[in-house]
N, CA, C and O atoms as a Tinker XYZ file with bonds, in Angstrom:
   524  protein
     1  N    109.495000   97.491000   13.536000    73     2
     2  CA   110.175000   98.734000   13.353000    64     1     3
     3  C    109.218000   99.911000   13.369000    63     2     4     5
     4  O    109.451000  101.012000   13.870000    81     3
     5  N    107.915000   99.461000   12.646000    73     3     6
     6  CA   106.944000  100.423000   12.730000    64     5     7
     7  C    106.675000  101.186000   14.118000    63     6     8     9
     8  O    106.714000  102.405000   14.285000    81     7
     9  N    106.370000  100.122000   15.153000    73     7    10
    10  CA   106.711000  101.130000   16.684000    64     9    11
    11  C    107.534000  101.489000   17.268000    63    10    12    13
    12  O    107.083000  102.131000   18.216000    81    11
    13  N    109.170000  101.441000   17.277000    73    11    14
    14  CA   110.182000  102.084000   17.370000    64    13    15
    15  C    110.246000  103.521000   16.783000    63    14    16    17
    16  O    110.868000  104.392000   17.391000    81    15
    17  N    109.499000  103.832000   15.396000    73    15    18
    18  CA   109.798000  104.730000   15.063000    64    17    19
    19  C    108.859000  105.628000   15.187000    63    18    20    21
    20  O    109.145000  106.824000   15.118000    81    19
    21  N    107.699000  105.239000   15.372000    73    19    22
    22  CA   106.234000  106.260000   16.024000    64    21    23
    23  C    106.894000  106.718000   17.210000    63    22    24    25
    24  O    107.036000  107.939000   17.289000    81    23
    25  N    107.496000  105.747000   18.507000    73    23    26
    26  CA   107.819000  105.920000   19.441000    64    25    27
    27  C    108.725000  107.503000   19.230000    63    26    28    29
    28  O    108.138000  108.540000   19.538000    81    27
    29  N    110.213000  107.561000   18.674000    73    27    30
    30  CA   110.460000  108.555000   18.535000    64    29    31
    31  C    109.883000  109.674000   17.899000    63    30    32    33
    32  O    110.298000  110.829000   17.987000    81    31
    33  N    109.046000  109.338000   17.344000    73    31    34
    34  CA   108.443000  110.484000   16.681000    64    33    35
    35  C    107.336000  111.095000   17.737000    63    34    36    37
    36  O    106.929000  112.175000   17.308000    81    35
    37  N    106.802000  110.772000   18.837000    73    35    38
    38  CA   106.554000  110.996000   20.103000    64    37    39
    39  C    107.508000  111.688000   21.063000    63    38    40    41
    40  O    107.213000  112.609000   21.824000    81    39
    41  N    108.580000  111.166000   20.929000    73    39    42
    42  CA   109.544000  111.736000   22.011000    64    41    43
    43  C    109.956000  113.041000   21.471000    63    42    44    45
    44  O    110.375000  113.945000   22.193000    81    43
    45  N    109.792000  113.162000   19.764000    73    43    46
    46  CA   110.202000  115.043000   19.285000    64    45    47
    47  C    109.400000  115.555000   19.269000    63    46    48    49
    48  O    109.475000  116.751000   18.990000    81    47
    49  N    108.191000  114.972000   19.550000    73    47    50
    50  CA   107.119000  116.106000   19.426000    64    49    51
    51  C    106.810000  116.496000   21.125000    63    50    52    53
    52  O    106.165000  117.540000   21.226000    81    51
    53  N    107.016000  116.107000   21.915000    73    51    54
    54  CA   107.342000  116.272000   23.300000    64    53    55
    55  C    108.791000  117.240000   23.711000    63    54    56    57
    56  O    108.826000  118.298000   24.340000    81    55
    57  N    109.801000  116.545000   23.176000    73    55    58
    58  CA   111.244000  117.171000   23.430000    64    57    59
    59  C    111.420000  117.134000   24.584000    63    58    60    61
    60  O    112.218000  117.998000   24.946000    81    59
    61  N    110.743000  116.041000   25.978000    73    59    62
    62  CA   110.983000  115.712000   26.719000    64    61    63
    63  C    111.059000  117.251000   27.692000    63    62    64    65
    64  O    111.855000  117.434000   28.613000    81    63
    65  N    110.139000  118.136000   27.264000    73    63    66
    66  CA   110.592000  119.679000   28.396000    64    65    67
    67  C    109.222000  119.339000   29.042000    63    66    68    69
    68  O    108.109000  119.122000   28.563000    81    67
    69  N    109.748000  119.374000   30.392000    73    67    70
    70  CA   108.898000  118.763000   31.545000    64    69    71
    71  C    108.054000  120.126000   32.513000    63    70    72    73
    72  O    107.246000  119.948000   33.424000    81    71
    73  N    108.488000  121.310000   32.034000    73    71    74
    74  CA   108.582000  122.803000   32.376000    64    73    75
    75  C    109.009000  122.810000   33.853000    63    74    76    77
    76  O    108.428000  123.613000   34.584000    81    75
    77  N    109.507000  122.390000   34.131000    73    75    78
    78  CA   110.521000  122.798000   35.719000    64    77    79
    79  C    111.880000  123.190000   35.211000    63    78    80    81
    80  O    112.940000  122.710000   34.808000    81    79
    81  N    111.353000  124.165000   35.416000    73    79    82
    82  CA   112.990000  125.207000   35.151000    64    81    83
    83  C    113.111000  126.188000   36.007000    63    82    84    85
    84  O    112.305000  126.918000   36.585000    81    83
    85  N    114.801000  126.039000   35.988000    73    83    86
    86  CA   114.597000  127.986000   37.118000    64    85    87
    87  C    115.326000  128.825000   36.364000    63    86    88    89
    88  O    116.040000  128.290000   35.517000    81    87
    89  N    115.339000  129.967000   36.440000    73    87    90
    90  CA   115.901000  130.999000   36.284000    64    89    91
    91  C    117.603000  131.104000   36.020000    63    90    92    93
    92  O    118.478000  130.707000   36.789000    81    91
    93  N    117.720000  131.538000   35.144000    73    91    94
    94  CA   119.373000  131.563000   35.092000    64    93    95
    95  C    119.831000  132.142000   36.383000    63    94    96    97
    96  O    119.293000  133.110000   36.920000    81    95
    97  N    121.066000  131.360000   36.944000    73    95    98
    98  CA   122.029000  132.075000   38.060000    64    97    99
    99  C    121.050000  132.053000   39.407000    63    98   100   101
   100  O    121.326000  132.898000   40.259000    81    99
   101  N    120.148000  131.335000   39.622000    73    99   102
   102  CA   118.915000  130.923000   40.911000    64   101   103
   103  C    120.134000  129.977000   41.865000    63   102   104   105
   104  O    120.051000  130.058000   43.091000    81   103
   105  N    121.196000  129.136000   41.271000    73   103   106
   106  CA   121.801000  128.526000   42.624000    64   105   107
   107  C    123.057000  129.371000   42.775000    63   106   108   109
   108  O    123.680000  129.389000   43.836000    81   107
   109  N    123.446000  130.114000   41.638000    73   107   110
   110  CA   124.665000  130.934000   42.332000    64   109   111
   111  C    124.927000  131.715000   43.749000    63   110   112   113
   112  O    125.947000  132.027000   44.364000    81   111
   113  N    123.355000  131.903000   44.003000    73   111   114
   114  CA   123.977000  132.898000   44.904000    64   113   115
   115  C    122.497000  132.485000   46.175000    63   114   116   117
   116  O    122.164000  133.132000   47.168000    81   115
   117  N    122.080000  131.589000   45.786000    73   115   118
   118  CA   120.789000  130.472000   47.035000    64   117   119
   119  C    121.407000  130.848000   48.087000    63   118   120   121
   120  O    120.883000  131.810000   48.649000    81   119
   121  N    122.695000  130.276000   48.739000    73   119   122
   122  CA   123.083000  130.384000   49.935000    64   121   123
   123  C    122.858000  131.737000   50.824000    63   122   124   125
   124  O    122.552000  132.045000   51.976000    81   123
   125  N    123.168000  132.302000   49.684000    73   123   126
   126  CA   123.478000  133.934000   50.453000    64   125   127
   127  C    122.117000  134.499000   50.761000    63   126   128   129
   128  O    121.868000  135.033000   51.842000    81   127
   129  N    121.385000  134.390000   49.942000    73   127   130
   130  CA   119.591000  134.526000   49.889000    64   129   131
   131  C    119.021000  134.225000   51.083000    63   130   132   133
   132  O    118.353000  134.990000   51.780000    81   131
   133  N    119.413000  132.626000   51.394000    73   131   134
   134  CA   118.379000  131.717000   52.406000    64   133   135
   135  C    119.020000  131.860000   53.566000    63   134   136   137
   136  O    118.430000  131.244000   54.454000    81   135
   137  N    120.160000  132.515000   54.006000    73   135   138
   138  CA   120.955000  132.839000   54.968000    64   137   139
   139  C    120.398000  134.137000   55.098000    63   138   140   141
   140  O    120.465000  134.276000   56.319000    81   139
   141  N    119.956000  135.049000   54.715000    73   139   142
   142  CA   119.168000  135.936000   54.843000    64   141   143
   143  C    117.649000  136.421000   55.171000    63   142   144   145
   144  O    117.108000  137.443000   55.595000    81   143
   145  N    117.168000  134.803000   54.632000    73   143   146
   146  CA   116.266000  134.582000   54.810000    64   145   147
   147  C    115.254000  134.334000   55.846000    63   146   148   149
   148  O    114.058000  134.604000   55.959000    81   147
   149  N    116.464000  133.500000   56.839000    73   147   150
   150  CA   116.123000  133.088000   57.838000    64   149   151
   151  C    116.525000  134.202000   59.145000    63   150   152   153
   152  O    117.439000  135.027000   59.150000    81   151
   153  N    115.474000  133.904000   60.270000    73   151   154
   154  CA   115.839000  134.925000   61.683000    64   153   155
   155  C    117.301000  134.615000   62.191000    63   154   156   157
   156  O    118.121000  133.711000   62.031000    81   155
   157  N    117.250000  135.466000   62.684000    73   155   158
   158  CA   118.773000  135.644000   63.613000    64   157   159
   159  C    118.412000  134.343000   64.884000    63   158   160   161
   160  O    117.418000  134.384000   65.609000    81   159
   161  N    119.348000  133.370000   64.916000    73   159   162
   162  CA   119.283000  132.383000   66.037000    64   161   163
   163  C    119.381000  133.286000   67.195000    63   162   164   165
   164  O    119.877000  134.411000   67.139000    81   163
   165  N    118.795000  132.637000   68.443000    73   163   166
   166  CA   118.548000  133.125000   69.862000    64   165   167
   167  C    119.469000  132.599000   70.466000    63   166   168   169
   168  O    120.032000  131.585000   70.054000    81   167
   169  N    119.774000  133.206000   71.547000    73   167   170
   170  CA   120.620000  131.969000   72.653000    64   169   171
   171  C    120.083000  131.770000   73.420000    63   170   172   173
   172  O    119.499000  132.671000   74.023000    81   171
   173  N    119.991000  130.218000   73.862000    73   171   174
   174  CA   119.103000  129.842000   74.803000    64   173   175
   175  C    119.186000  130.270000   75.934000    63   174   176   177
   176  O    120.355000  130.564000   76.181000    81   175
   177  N    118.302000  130.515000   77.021000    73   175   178
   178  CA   118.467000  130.882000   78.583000    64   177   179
   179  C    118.889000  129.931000   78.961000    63   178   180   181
   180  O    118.729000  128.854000   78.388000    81   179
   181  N    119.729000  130.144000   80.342000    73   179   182
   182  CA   120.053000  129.342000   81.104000    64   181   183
   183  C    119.356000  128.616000   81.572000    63   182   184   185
   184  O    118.287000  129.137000   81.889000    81   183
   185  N    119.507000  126.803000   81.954000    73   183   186
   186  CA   118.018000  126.621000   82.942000    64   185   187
   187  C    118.180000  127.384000   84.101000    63   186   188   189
   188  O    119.142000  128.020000   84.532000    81   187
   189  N    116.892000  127.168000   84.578000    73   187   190
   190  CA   116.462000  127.476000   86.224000    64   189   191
   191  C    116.961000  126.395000   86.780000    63   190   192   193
   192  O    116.852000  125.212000   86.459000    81   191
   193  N    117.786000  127.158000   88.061000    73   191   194
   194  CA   118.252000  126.107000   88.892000    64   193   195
   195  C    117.372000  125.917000   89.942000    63   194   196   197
   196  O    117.135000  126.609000   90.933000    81   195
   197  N    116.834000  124.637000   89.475000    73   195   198
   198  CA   115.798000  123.948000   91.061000    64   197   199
   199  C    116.491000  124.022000   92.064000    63   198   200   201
   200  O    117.692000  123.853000   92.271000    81   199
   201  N    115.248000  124.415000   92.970000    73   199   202
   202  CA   115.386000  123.700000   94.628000    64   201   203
   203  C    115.392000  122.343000   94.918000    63   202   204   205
   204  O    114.918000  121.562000   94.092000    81   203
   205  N    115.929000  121.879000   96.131000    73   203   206
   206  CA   115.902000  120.715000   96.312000    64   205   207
   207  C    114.509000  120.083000   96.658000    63   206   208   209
   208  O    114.434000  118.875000   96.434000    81   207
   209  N    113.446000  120.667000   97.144000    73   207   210
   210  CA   112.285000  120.574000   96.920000    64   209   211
   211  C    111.785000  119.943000   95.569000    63   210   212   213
   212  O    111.179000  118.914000   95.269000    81   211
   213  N    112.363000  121.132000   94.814000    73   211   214
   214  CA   111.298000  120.648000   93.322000    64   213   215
   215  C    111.657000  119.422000   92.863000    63   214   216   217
   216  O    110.944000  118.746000   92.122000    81   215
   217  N    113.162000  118.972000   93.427000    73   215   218
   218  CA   113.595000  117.930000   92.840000    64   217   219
   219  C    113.185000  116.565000   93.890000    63   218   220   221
   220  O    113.544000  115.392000   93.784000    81   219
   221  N    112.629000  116.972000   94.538000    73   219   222
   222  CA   112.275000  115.674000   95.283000    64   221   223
   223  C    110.521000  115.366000   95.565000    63   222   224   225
   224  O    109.841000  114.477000   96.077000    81   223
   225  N    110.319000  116.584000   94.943000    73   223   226
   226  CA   108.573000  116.248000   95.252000    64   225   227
   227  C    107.902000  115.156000   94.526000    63   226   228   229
   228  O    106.951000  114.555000   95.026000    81   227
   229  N    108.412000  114.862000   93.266000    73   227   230
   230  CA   107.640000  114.134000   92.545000    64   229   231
   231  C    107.913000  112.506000   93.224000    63   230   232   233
   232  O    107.152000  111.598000   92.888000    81   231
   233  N    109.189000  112.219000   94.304000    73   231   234
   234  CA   109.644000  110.925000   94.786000    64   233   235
   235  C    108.574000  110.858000   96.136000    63   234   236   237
   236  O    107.910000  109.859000   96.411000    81   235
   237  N    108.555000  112.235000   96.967000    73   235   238
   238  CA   107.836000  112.161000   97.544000    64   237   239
   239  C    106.136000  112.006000   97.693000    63   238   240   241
   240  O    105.522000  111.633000   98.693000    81   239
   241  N    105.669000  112.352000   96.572000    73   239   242
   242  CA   104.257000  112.379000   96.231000    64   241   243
   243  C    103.970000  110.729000   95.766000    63   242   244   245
   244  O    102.996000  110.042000   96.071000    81   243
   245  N    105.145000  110.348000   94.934000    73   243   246
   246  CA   104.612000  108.867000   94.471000    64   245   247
   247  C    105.031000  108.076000   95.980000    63   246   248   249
   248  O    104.278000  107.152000   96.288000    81   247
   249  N    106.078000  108.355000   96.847000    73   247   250
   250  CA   105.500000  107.456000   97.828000    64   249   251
   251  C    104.747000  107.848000   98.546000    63   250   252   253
   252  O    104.587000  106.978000   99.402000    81   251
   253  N    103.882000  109.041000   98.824000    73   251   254
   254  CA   102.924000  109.200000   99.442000    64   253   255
   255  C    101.566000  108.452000   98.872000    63   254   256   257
   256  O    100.556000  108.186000   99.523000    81   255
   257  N    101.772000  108.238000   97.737000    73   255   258
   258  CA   100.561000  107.533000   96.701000    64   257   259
   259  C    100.735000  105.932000   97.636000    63   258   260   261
   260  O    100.096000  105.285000   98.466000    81   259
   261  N    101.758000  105.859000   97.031000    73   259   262
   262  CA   101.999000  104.237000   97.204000    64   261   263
   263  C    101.353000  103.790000   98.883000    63   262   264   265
   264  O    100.567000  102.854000   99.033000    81   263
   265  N    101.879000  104.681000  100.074000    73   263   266
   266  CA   101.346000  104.557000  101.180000    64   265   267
   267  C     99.817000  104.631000  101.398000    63   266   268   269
   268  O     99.369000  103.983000  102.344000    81   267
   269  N     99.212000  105.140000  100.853000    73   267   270
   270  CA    98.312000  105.415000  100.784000    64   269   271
   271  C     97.056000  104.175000  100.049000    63   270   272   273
   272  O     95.997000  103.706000  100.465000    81   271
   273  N     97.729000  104.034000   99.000000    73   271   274
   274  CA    97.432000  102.839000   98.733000    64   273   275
   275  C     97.035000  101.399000   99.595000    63   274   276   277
   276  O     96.007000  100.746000   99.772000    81   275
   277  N     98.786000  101.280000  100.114000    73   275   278
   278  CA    98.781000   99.975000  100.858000    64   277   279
   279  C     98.033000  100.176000  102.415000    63   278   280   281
   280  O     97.961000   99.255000  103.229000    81   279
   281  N     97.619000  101.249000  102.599000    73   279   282
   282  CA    96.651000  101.538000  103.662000    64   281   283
   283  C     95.430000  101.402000  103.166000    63   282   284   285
   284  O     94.567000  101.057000  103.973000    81   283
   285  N     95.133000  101.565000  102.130000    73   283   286
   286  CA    93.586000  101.642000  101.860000    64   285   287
   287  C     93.783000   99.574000  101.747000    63   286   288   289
   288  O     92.974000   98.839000  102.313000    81   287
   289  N     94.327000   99.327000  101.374000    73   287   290
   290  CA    94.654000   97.590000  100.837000    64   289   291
   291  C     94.514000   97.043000  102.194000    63   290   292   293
   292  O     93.720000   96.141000  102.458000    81   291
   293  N     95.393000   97.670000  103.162000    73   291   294
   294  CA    95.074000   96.760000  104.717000    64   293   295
   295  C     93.954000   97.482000  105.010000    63   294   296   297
   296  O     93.456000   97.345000  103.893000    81   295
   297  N     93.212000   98.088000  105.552000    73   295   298
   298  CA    92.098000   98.315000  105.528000    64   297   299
   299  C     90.586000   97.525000  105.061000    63   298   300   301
   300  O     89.537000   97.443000  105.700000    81   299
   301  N     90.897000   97.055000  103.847000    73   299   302
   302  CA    89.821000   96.317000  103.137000    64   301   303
   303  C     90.204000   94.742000  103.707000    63   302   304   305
   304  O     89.468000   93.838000  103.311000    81   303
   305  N     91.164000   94.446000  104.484000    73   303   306
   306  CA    92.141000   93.157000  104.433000    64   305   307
   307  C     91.160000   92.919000  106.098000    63   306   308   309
   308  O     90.459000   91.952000  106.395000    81   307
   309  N     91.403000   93.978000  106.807000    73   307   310
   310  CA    91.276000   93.848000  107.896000    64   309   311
   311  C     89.409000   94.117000  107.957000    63   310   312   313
   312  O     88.920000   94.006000  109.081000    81   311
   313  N     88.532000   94.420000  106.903000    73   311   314
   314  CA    86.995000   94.488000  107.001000    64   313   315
   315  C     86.393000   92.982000  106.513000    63   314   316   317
   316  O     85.250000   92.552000  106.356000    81   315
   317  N     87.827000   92.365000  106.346000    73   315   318
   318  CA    87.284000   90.904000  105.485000    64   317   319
   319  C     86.842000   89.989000  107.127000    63   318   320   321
   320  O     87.593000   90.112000  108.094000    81   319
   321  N     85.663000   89.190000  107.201000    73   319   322
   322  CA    85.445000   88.217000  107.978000    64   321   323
   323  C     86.724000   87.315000  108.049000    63   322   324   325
   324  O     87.062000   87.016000  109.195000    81   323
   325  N     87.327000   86.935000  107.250000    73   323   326
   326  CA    88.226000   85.732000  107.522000    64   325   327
   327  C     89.933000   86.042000  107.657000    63   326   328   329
   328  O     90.834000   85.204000  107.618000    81   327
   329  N     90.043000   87.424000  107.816000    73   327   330
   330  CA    90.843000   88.349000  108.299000    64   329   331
   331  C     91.592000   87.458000  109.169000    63   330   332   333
   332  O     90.915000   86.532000  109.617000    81   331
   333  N     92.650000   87.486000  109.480000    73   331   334
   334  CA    93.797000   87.089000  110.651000    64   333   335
   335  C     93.734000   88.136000  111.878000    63   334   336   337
   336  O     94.033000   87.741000  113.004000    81   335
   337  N     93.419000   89.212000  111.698000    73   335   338
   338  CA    93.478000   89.662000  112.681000    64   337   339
   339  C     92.139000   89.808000  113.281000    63   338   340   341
   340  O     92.257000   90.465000  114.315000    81   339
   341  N     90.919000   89.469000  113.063000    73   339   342
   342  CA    89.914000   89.232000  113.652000    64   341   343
   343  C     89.244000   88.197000  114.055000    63   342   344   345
   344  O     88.094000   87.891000  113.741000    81   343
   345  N     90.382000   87.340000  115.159000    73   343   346
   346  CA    89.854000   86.554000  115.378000    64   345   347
   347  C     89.871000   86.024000  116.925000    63   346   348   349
   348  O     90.454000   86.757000  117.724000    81   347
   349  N     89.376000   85.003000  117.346000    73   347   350
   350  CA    89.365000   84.947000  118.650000    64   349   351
   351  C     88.006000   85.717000  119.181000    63   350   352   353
   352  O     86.841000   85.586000  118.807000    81   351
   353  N     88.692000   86.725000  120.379000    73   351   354
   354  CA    87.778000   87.236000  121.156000    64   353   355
   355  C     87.532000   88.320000  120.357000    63   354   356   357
   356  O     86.336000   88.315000  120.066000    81   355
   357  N     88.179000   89.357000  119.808000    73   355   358
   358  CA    87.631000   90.219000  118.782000    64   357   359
   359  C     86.214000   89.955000  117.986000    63   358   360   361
   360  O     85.109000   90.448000  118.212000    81   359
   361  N     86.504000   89.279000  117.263000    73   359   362
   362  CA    85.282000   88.640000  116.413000    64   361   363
   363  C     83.905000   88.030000  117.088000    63   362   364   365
   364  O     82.784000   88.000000  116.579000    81   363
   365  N     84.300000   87.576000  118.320000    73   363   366
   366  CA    83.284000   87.135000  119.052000    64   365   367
   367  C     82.637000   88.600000  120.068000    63   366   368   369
   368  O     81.636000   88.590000  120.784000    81   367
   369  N     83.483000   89.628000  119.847000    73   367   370
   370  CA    82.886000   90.648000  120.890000    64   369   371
   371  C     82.223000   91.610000  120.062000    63   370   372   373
   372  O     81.152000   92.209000  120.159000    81   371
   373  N     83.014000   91.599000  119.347000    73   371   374
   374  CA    82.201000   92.357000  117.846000    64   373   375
   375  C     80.751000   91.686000  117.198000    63   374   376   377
   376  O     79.801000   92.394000  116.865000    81   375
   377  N     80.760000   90.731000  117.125000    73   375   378
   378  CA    79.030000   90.058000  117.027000    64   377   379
   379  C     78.237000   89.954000  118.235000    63   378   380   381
   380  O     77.025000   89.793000  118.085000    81   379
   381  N     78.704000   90.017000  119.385000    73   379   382
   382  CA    78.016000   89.793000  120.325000    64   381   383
   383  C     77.014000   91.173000  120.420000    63   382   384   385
   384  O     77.700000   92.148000  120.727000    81   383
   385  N     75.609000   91.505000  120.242000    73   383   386
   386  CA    75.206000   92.345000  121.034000    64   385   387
   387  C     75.174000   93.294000  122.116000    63   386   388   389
   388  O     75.044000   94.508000  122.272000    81   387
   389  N     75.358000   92.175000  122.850000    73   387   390
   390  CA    75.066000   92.275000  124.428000    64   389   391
   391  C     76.684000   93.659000  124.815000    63   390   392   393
   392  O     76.591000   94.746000  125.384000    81   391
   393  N     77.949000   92.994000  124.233000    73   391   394
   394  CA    78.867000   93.574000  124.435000    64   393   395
   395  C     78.602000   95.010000  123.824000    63   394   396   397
   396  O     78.866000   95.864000  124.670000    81   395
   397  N     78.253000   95.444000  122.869000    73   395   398
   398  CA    78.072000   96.485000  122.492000    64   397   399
   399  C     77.480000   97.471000  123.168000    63   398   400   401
   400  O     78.068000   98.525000  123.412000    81   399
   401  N     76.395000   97.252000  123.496000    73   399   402
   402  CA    75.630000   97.823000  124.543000    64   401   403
   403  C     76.325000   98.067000  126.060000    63   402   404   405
   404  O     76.337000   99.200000  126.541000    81   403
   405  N     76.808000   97.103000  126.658000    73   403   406
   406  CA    76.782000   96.810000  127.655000    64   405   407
   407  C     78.837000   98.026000  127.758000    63   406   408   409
   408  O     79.247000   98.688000  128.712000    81   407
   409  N     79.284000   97.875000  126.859000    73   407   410
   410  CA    80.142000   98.720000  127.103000    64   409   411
   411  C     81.397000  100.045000  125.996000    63   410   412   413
   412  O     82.366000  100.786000  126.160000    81   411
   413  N     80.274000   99.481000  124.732000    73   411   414
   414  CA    80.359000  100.822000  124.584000    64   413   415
   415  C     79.649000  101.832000  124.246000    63   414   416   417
   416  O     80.180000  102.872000  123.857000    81   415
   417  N     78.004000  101.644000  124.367000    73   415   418
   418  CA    77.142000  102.537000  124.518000    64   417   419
   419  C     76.892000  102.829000  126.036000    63   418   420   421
   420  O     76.129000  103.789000  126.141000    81   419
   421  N     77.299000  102.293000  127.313000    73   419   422
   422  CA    76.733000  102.842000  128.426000    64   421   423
   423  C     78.435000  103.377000  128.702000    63   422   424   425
   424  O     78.650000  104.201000  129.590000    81   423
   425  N     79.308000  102.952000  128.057000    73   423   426
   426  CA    80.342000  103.987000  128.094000    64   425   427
   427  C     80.615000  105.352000  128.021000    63   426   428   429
   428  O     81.347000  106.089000  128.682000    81   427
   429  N     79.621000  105.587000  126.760000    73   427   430
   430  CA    79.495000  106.692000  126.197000    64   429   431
   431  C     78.748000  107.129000  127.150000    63   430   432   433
   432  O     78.893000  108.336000  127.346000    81   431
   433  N     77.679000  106.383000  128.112000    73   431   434
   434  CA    76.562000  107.859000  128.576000    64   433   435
   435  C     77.652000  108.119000  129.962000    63   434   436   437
   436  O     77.452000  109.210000  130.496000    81   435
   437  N     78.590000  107.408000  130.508000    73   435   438
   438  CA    79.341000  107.648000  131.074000    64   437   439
   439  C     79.875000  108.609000  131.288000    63   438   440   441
   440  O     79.656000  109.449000  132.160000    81   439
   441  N     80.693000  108.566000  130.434000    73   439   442
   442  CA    81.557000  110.066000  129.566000    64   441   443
   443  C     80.652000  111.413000  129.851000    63   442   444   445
   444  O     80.932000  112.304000  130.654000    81   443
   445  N     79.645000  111.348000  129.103000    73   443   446
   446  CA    78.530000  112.090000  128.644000    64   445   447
   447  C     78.517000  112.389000  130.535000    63   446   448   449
   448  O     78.792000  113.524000  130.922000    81   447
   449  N     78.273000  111.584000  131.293000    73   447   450
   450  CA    77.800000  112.413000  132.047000    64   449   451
   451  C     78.918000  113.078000  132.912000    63   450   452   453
   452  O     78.655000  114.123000  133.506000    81   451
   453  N     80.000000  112.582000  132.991000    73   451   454
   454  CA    81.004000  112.445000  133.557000    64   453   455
   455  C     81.517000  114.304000  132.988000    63   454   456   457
   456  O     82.062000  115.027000  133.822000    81   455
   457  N     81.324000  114.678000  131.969000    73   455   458
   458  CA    81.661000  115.917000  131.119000    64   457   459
   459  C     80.659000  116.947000  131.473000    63   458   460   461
   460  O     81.145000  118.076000  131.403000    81   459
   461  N     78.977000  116.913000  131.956000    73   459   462
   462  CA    78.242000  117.687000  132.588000    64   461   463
   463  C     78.559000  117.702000  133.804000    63   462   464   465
   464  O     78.080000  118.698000  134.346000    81   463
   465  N     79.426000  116.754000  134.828000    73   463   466
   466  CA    79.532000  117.100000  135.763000    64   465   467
   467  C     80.449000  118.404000  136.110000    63   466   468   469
   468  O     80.226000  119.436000  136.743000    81   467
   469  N     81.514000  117.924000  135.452000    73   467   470
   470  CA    82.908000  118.747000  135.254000    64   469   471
   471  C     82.489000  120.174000  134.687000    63   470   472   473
   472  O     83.106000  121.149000  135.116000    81   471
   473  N     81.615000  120.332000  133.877000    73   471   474
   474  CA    80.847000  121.497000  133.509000    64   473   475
   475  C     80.332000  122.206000  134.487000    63   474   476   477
   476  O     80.708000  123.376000  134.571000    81   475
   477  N     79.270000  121.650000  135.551000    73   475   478
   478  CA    78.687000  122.292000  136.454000    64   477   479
   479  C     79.717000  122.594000  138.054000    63   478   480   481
   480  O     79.336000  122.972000  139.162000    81   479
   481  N     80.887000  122.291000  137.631000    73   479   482
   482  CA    81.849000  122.663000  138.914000    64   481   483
   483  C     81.911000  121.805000  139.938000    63   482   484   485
   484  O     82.053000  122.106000  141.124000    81   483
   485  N     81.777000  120.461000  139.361000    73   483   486
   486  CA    81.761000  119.018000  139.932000    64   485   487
   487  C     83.669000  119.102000  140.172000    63   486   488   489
   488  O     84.397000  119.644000  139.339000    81   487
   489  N     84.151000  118.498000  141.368000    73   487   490
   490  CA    85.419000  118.340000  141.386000    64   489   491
   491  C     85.787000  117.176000  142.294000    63   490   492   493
   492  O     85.872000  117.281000  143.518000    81   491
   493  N     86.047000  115.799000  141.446000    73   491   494
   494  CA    85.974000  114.273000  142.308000    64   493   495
   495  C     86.897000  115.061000  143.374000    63   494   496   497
   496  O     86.238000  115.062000  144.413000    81   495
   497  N     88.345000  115.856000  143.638000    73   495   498
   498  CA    88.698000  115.983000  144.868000    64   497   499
   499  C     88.595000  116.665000  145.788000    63   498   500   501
   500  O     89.489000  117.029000  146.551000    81   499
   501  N     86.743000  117.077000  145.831000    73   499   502
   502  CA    86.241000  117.361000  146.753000    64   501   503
   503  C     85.586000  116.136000  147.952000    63   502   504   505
   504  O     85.593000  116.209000  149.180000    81   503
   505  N     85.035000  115.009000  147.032000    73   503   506
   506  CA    84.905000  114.005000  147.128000    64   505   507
   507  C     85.913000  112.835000  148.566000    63   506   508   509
   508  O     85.483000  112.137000  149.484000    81   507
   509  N     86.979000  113.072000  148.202000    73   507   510
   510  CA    88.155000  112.629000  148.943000    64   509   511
   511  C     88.463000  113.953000  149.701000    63   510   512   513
   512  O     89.644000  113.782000  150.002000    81   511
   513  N     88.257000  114.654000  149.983000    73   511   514
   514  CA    88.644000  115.577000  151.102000    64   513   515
   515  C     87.633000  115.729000  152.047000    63   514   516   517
   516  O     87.877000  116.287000  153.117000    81   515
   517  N     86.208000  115.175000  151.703000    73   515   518
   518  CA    85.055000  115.092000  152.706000    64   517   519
   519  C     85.296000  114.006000  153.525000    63   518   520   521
   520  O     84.767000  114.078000  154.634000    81   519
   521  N     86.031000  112.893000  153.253000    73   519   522
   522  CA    85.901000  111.622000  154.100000    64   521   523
   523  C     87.271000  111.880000  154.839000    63   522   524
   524  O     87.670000  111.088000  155.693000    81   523
């Protein structure tokens, strides 16, 4: 019994006032206050009405990605030695030396000269009108 009654004799000397208090008449009239309180709501703008552009660029850009992609993918497909499509005579003309040289570097001086002629007022159908 002895601590039952210390106990209350604790709780009056406290009186349980926790000091959160408000003001007499603080919720009577809150509403009207905090309605005042606050800004005047906006009205939203209208959206912007897209072009059909804006609405399709982002479909178009990701398949431009995607193409782009699967080109760079065949690309690396087709630098592989064991490639499907390099095979046969390809592969054998492509290692060969001799082929390289033999037609597409004396190709080129071909060209090459074939383009100084045409420069200097060379005209093959003068050529066929002499014989």
């Amino acid at each position: 019994m002895k601590h039952n009654n210390e106990h209350s004799q604790i709780l009056e000397r406290v009186s349980r006032h926790d000091g959160m208090t408000v003001p007499e008449g603080y919720f009577a009239d809150f509403a009207a206050r905090m309605e005042a309180a606050i800004p005047e709501r906006r009205v939203a703008e209208p959206p912007v009405v897209r072009s059909t552009w804006q609405k399709i660029r982002p479909y178009v850009y990701m398949a431009a990605m995607f193409a782009g992609i699967w080109c760079m993918m065949k690309t690396f497909d087709l630098m592989r030695p064991s490639s499907p499509m390099q095979s046969g005579a390809l592969t054998e003309a492509l290692s060969d030396e001799n082929f390289i040289s033999d037609y597409y570097i004396n190709n080129a001086y071909e060209e090459e000269l074939l383009e100084n002629l045409y420069e200097d007022g060379f005209s093959p159908y003068e050529l066929c009108a002499s014989n």
